[in-house]
C-alpha positions as CSV (number, residue, x, y, z in Angstrom):
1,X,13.8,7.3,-6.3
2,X,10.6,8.9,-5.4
3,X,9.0,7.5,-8.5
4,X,10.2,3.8,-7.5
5,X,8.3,4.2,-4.3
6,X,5.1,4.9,-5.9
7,X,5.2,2.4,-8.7
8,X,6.5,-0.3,-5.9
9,X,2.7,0.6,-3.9
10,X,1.0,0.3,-6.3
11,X,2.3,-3.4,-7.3
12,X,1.9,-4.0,-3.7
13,X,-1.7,-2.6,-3.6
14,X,-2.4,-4.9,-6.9
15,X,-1.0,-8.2,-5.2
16,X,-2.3,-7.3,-1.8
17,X,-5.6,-6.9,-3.0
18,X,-5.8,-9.2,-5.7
19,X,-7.1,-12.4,-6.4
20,X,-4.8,-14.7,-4.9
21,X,-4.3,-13.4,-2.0
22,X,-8.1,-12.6,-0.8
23,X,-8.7,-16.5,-2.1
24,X,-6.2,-17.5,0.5
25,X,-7.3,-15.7,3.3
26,X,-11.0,-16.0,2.8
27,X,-11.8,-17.5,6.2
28,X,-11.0,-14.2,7.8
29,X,-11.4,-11.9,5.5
30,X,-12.3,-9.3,7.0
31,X,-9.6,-9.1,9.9
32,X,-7.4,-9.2,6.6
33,X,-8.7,-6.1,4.4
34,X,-9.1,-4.2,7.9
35,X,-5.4,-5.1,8.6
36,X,-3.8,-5.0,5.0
37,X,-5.9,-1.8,4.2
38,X,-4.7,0.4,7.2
39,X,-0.8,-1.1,6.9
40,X,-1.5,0.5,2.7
41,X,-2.8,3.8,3.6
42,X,0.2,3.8,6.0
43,X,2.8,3.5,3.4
44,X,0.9,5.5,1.4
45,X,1.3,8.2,4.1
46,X,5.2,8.1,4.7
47,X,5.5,8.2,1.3
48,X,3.6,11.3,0.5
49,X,5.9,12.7,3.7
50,X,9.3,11.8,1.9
51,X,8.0,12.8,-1.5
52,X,7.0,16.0,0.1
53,X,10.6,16.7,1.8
54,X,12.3,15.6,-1.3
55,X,10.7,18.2,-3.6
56,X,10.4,21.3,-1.3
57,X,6.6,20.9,-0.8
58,X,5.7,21.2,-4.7
């Protein structure tokens, strides 16, 4: 499961900071990559905490 979350971020990373997606929301751009990049290193952060619980710390 632990593996899933990681390989799920980093699709998530790949689409939210892809191509498309800047394209579309190039009139505020950067209220978008402010907002989209803390929400990412948020995820990223509870899922260092569960992968930590789930393996003892190792």
């Amino acid at each position: 499961m632990r593996r899933d979350i990681w390989i799920f971020l980093f699709f998530l990373g790949s689409i939210l900071f892809g191509w498309p997606f800047l394209r579309i929301f190039h009139q505020s751009l950067t209220y978008y990559l402010f907002i989209s990049w803390i929400a990412f290193i948020g995820l990223l952060f509870l899922a260092s905490l569960s992968s930590d619980k789930g393996d003892g710390g190792n």
